[in-house]
PyMOL Python script that loads the backbone (N, CA, C, O; Angstrom):
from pymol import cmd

cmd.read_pdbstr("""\
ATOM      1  N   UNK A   1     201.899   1.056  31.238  1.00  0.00           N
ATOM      2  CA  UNK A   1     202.368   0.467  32.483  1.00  0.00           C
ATOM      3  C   UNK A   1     203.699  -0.238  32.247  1.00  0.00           C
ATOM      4  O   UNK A   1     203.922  -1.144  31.444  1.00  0.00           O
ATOM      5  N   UNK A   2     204.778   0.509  33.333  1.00  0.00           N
ATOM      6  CA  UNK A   2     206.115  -0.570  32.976  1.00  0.00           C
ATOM      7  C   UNK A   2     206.624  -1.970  33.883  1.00  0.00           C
ATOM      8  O   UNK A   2     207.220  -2.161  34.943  1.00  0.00           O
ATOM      9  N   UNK A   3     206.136  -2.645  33.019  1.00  0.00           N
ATOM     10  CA  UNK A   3     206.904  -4.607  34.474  1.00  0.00           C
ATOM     11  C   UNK A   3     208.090  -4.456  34.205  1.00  0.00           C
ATOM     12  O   UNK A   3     208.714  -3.867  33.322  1.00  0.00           O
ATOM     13  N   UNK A   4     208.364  -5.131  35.177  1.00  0.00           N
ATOM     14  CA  UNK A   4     209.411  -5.257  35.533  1.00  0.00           C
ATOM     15  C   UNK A   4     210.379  -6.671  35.049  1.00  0.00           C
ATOM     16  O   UNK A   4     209.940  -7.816  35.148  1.00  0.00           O
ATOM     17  N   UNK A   5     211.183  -6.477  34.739  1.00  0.00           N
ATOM     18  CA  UNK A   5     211.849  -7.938  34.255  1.00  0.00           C
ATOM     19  C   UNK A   5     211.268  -9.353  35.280  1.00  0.00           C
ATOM     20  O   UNK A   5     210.906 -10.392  34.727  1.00  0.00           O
ATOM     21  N   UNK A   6     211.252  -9.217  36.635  1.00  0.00           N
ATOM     22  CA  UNK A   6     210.699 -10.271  37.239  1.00  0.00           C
ATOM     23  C   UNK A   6     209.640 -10.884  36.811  1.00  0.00           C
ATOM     24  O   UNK A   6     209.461 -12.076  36.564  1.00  0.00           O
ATOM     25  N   UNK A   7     208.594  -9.523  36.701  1.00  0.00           N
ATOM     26  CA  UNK A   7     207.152 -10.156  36.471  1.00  0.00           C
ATOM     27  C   UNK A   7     206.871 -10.665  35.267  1.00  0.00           C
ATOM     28  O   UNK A   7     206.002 -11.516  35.077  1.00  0.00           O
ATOM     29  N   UNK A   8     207.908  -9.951  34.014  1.00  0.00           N
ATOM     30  CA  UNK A   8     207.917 -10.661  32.355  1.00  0.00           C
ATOM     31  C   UNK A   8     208.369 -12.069  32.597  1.00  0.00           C
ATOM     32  O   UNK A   8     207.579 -12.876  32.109  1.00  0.00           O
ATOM     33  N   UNK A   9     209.548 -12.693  33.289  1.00  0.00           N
ATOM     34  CA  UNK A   9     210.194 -13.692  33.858  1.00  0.00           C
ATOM     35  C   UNK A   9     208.646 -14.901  34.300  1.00  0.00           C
ATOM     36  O   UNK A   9     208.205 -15.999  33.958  1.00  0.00           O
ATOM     37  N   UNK A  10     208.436 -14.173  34.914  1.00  0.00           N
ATOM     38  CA  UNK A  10     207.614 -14.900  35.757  1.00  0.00           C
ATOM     39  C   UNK A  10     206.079 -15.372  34.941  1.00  0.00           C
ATOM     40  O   UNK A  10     205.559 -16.488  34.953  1.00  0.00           O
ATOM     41  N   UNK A  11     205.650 -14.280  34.344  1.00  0.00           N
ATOM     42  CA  UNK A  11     205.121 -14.825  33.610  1.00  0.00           C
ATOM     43  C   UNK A  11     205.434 -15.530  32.036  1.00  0.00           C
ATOM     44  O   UNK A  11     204.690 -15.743  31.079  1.00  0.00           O
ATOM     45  N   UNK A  12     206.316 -15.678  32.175  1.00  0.00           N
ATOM     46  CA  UNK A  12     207.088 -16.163  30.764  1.00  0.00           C
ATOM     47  C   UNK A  12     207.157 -17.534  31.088  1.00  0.00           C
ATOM     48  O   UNK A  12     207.077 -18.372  30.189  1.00  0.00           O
ATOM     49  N   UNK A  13     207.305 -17.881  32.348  1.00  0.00           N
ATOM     50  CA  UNK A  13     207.333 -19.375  32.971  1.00  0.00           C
ATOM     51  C   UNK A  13     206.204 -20.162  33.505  1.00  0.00           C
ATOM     52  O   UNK A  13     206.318 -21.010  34.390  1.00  0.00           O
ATOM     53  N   UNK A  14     204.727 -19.716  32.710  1.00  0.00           N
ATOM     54  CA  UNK A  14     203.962 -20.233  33.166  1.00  0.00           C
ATOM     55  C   UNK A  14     203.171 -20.030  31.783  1.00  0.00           C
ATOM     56  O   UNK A  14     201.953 -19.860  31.735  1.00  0.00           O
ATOM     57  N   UNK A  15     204.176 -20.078  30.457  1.00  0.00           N
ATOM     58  CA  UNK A  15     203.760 -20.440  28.898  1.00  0.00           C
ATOM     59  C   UNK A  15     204.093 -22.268  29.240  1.00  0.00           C
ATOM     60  O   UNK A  15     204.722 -22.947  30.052  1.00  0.00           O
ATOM     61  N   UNK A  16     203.332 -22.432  28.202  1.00  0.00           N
ATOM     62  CA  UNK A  16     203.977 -24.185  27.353  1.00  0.00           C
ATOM     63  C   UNK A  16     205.746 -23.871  27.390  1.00  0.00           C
ATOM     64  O   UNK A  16     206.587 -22.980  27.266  1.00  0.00           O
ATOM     65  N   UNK A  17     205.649 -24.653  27.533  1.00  0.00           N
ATOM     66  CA  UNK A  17     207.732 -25.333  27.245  1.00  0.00           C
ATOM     67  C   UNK A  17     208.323 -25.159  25.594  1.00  0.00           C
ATOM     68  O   UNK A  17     209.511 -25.092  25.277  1.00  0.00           O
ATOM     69  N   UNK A  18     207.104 -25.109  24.638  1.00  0.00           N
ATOM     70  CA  UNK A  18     207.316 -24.850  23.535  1.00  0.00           C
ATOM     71  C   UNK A  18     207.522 -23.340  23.482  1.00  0.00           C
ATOM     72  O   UNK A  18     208.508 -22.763  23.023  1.00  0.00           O
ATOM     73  N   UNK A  19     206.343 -22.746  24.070  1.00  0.00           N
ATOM     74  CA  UNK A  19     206.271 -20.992  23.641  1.00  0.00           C
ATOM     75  C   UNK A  19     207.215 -20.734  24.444  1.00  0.00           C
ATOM     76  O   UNK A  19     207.880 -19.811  23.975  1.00  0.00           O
ATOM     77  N   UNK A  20     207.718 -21.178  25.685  1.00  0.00           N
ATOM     78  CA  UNK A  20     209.043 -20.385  26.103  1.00  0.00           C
ATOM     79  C   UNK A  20     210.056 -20.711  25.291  1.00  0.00           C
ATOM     80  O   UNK A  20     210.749 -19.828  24.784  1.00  0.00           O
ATOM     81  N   UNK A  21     210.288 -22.090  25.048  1.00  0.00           N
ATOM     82  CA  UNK A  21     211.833 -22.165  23.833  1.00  0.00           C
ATOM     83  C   UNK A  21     211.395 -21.113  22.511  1.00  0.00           C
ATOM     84  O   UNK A  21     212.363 -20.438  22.158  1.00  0.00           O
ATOM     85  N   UNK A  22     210.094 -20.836  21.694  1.00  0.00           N
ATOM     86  CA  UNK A  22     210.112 -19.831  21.022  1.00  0.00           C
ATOM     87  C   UNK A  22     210.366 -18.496  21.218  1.00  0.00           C
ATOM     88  O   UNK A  22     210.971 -17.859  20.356  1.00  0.00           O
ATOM     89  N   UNK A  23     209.951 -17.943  22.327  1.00  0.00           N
ATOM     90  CA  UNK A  23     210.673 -16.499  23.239  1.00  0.00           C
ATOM     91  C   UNK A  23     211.852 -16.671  22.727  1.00  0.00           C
ATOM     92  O   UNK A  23     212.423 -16.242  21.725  1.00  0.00           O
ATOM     93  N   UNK A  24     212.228 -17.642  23.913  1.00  0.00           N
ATOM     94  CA  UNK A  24     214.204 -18.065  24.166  1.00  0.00           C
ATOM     95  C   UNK A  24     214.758 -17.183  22.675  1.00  0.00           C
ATOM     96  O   UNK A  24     215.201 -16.072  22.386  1.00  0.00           O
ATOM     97  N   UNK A  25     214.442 -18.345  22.064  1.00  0.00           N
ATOM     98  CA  UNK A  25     214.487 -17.964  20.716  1.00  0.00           C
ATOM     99  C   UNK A  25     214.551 -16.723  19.509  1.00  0.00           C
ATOM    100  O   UNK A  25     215.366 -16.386  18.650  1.00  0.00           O
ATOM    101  N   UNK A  26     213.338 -16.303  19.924  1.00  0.00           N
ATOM    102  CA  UNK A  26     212.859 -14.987  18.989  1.00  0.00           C
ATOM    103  C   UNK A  26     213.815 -14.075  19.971  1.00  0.00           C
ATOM    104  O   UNK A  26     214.659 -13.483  19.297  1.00  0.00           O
ATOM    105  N   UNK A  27     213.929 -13.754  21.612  1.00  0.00           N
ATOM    106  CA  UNK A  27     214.763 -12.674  22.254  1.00  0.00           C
ATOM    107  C   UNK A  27     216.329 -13.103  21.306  1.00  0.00           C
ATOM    108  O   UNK A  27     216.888 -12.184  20.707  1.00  0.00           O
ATOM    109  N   UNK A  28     216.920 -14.505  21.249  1.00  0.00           N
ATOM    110  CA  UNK A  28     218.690 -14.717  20.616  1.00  0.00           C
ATOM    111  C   UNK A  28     218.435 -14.344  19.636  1.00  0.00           C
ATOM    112  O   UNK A  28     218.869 -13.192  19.626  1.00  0.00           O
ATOM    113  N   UNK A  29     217.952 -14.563  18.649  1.00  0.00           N
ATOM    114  CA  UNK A  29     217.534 -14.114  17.590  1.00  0.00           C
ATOM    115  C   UNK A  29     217.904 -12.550  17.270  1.00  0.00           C
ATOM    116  O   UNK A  29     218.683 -12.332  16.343  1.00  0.00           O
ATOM    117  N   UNK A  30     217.251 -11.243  18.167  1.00  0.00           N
ATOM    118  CA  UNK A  30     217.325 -10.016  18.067  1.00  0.00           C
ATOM    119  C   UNK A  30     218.385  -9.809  18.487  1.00  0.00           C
ATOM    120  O   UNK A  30     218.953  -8.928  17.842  1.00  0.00           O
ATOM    121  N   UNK A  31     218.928 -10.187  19.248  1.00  0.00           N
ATOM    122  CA  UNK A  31     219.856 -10.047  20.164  1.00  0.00           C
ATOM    123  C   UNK A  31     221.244 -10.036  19.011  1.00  0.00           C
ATOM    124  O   UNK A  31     221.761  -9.071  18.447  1.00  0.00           O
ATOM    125  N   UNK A  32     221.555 -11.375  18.942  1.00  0.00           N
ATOM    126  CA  UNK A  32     222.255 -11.591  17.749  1.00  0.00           C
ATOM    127  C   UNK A  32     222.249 -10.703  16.311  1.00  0.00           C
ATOM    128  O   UNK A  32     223.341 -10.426  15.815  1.00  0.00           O
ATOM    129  N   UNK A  33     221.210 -10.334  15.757  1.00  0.00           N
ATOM    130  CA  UNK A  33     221.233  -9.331  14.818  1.00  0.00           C
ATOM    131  C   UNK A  33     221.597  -8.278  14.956  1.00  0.00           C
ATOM    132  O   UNK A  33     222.184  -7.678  14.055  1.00  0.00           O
ATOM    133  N   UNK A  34     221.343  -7.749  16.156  1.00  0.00           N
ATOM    134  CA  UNK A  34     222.056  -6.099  16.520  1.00  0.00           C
ATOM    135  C   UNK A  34     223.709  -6.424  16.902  1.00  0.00           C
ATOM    136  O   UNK A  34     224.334  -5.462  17.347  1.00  0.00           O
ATOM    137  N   UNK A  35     224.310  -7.487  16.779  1.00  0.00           N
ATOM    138  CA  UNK A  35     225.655  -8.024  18.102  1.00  0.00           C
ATOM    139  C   UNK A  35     226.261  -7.329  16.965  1.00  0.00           C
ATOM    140  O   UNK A  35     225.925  -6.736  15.939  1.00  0.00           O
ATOM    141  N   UNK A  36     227.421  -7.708  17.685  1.00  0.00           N
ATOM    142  CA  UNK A  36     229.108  -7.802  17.469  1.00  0.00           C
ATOM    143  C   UNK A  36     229.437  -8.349  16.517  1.00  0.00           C
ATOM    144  O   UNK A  36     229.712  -9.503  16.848  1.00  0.00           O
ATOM    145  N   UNK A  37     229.608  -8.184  15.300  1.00  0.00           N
ATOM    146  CA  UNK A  37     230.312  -8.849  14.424  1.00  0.00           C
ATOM    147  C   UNK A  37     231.393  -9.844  14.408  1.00  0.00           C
ATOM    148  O   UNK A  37     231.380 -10.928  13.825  1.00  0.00           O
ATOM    149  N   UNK A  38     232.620  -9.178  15.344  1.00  0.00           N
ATOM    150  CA  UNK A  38     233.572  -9.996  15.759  1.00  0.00           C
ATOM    151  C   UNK A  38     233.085 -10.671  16.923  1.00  0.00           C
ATOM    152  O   UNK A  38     234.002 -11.366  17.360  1.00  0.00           O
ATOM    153  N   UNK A  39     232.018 -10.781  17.643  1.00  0.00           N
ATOM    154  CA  UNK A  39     231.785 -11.840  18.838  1.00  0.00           C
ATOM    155  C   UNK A  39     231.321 -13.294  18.169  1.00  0.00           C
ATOM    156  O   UNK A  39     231.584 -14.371  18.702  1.00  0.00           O
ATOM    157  N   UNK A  40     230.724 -13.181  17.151  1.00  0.00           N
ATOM    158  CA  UNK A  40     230.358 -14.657  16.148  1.00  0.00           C
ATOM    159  C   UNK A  40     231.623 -15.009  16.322  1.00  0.00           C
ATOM    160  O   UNK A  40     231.667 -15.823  17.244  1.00  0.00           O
ATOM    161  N   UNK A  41     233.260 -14.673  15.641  1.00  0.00           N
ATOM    162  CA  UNK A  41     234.171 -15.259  15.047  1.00  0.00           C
ATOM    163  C   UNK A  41     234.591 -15.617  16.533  1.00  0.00           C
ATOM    164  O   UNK A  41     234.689 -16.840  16.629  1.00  0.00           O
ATOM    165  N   UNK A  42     234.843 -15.040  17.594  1.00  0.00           N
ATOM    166  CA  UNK A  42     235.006 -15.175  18.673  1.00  0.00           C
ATOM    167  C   UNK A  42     234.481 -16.303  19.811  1.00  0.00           C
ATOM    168  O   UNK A  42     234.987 -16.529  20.910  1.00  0.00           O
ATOM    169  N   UNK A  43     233.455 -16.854  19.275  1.00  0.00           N
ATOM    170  CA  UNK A  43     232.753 -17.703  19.772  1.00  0.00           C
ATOM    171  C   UNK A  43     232.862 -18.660  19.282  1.00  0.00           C
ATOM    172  O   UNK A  43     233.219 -19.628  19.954  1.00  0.00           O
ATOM    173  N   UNK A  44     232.600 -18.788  17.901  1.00  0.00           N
ATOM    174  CA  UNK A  44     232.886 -19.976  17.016  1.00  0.00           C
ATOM    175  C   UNK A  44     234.877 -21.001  17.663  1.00  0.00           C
ATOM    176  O   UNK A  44     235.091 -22.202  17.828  1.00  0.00           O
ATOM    177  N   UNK A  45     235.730 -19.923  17.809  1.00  0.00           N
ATOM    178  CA  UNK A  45     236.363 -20.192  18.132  1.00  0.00           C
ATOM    179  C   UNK A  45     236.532 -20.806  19.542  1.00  0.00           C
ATOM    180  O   UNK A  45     237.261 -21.728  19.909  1.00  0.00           O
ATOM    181  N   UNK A  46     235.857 -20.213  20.074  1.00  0.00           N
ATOM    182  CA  UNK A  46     236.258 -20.471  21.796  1.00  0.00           C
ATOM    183  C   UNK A  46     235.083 -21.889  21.777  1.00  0.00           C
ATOM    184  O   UNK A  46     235.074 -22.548  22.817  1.00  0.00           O
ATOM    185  N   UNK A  47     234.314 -22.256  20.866  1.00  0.00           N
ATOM    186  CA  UNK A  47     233.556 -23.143  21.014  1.00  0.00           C
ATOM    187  C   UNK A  47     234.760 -24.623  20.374  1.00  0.00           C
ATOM    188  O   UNK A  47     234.879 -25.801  20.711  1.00  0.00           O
ATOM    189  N   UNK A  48     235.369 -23.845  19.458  1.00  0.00           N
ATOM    190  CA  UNK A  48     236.247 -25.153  18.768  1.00  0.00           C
ATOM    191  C   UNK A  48     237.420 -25.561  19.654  1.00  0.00           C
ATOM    192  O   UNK A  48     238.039 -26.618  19.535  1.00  0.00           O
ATOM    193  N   UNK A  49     237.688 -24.480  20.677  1.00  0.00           N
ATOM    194  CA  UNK A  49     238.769 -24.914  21.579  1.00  0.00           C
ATOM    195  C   UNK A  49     238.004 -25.642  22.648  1.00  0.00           C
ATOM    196  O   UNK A  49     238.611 -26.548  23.219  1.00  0.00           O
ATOM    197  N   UNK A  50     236.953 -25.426  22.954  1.00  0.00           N
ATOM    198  CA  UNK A  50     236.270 -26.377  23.847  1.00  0.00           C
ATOM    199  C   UNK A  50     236.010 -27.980  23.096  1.00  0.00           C
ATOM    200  O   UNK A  50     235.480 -28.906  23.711  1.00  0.00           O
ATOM    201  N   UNK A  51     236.236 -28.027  22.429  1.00  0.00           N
ATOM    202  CA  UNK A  51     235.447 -28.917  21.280  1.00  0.00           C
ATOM    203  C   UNK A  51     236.875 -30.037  21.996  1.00  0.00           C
ATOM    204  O   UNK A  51     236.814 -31.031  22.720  1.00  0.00           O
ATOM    205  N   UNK A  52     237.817 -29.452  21.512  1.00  0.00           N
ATOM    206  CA  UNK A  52     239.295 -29.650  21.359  1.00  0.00           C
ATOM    207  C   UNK A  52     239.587 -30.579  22.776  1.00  0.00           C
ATOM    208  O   UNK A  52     239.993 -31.741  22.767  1.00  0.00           O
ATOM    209  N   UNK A  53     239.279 -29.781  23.968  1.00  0.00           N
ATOM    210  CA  UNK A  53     239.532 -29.561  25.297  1.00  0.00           C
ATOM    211  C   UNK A  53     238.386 -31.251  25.926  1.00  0.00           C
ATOM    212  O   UNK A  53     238.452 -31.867  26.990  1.00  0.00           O
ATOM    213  N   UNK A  54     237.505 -31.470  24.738  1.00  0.00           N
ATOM    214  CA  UNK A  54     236.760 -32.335  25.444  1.00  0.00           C
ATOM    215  C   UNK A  54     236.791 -33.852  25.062  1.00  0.00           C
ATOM    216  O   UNK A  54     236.347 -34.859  25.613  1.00  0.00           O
ATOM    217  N   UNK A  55     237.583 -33.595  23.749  1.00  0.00           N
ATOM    218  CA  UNK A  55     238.129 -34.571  22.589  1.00  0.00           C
ATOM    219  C   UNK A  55     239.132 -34.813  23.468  1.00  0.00           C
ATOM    220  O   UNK A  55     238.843 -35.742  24.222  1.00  0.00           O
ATOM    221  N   UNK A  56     240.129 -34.367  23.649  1.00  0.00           N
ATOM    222  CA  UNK A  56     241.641 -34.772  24.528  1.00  0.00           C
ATOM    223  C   UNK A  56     241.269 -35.195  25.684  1.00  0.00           C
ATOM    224  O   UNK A  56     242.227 -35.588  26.349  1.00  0.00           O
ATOM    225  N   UNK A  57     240.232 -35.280  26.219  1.00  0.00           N
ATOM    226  CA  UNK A  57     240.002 -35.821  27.569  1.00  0.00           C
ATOM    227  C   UNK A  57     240.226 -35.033  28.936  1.00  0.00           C
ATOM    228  O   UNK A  57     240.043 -35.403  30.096  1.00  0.00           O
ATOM    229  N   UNK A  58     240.785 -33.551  28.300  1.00  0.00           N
ATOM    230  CA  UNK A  58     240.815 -32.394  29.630  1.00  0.00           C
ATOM    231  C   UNK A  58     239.803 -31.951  30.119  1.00  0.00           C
ATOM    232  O   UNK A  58     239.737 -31.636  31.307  1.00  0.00           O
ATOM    233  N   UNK A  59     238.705 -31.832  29.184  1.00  0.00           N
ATOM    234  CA  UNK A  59     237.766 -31.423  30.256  1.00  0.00           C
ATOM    235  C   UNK A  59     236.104 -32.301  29.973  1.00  0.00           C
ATOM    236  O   UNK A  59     235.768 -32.791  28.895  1.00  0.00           O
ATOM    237  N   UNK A  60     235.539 -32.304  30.841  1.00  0.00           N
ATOM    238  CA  UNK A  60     234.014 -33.099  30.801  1.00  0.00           C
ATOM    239  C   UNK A  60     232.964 -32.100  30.583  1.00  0.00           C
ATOM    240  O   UNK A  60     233.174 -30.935  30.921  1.00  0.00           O
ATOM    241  N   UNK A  61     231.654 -32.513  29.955  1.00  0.00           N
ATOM    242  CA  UNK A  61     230.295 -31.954  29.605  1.00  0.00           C
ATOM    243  C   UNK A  61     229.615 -32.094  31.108  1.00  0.00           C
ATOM    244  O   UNK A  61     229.984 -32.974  31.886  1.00  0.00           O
ATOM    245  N   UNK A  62     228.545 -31.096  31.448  1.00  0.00           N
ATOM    246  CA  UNK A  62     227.671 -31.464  32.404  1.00  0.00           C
ATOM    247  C   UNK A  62     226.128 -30.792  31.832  1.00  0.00           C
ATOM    248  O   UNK A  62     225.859 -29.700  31.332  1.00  0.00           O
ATOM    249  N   UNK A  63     225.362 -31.889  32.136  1.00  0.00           N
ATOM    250  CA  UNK A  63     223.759 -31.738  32.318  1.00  0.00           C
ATOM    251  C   UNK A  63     224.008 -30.207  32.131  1.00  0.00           C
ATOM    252  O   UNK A  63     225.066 -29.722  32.531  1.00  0.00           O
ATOM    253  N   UNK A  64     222.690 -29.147  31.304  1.00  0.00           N
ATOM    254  CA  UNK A  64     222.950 -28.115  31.207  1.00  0.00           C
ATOM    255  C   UNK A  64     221.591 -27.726  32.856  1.00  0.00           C
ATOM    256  O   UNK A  64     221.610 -26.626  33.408  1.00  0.00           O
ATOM    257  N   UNK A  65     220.596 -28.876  33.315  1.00  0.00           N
ATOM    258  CA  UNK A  65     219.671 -28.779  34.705  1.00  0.00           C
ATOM    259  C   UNK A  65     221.190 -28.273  35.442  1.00  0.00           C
ATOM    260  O   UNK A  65     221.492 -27.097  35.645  1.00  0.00           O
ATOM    261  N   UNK A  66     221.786 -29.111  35.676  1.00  0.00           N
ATOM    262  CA  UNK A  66     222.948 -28.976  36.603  1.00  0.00           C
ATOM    263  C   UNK A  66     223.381 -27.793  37.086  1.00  0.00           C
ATOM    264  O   UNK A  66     223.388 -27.460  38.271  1.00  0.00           O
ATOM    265  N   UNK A  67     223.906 -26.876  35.737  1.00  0.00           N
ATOM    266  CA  UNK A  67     224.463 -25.968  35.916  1.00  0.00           C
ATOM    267  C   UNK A  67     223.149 -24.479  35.808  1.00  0.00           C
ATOM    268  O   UNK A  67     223.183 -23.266  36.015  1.00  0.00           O
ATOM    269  N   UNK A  68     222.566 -25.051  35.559  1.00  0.00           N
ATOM    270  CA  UNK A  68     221.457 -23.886  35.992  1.00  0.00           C
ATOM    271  C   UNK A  68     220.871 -23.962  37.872  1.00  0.00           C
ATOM    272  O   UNK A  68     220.447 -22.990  38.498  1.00  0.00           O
ATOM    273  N   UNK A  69     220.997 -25.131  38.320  1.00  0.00           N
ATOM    274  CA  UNK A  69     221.284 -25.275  39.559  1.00  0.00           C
ATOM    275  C   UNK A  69     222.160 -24.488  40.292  1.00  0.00           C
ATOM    276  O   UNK A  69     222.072 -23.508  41.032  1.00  0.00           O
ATOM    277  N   UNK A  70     223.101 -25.270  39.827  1.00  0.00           N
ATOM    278  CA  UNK A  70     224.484 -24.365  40.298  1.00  0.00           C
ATOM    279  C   UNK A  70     224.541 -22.865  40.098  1.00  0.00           C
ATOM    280  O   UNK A  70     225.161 -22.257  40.970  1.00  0.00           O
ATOM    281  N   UNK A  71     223.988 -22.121  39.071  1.00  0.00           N
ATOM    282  CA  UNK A  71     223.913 -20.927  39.061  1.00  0.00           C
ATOM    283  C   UNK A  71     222.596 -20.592  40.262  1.00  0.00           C
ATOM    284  O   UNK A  71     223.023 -20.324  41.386  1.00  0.00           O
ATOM    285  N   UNK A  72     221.469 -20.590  40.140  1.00  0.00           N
ATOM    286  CA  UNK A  72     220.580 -20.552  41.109  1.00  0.00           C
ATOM    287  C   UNK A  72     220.849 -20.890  42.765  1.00  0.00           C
ATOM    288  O   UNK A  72     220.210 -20.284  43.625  1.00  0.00           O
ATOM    289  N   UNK A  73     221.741 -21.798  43.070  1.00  0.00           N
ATOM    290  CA  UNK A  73     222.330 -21.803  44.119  1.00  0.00           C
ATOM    291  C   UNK A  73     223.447 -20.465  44.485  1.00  0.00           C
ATOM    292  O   UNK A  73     223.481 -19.697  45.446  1.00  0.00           O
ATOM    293  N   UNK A  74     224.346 -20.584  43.215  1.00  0.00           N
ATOM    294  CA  UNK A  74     225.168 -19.602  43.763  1.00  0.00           C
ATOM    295  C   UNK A  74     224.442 -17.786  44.187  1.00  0.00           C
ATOM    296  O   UNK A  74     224.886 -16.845  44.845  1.00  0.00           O
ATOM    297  N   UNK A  75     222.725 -18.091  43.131  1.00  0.00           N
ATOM    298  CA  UNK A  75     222.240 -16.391  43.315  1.00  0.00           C
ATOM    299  C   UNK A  75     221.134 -16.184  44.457  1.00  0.00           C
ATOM    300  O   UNK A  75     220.401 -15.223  44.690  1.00  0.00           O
ATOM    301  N   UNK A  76     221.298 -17.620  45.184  1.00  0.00           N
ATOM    302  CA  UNK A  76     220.407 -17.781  46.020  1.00  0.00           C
ATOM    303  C   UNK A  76     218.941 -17.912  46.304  1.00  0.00           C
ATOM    304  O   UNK A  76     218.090 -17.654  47.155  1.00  0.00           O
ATOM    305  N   UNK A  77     219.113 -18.452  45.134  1.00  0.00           N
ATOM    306  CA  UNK A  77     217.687 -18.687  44.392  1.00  0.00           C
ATOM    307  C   UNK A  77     216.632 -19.899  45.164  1.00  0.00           C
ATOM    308  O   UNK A  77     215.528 -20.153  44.682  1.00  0.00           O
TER     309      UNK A  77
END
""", "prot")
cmd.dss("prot")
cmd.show_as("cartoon", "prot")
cmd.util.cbc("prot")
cmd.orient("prot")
């Protein structure tokens, strides 16, 4: 029988808060092992220019609730 990403979703959100951060987890995990070689160096970087960007006072951190809001709003969630 094939589910559908919703219904894996859905029931994935009605584990403990622990076993979903282990999912979270074990899915980056695979994910990352099959990647891009150059997307690590790529990231690392774009993470140190943010780093940079937040040190100088150009840009601010927000709540990561927030912006999962904000995404869910924008998908009409």
């Amino acid at each position: 029988m094939n589910r559908s990403f919703t219904e894996i979703a859905e029931e994935a959100m009605t584990l403990p808060q622990s076993e979903q951060l282990r999912l979270a987890r074990t899915l980056l995990e695979k994910a990352e092992a099959s990647g891009d070689v150059g997307a690590e160096a790529a990231w690392e970087e774009e993470i140190e220019r943010r780093i940079h960007k937040i040190d100088a006072g150009l840009a601010q951190g927000r709540p990561f609730a927030d912006v999962l809001r904000e995404i869910d709003r924008r998908l009409g969630r």
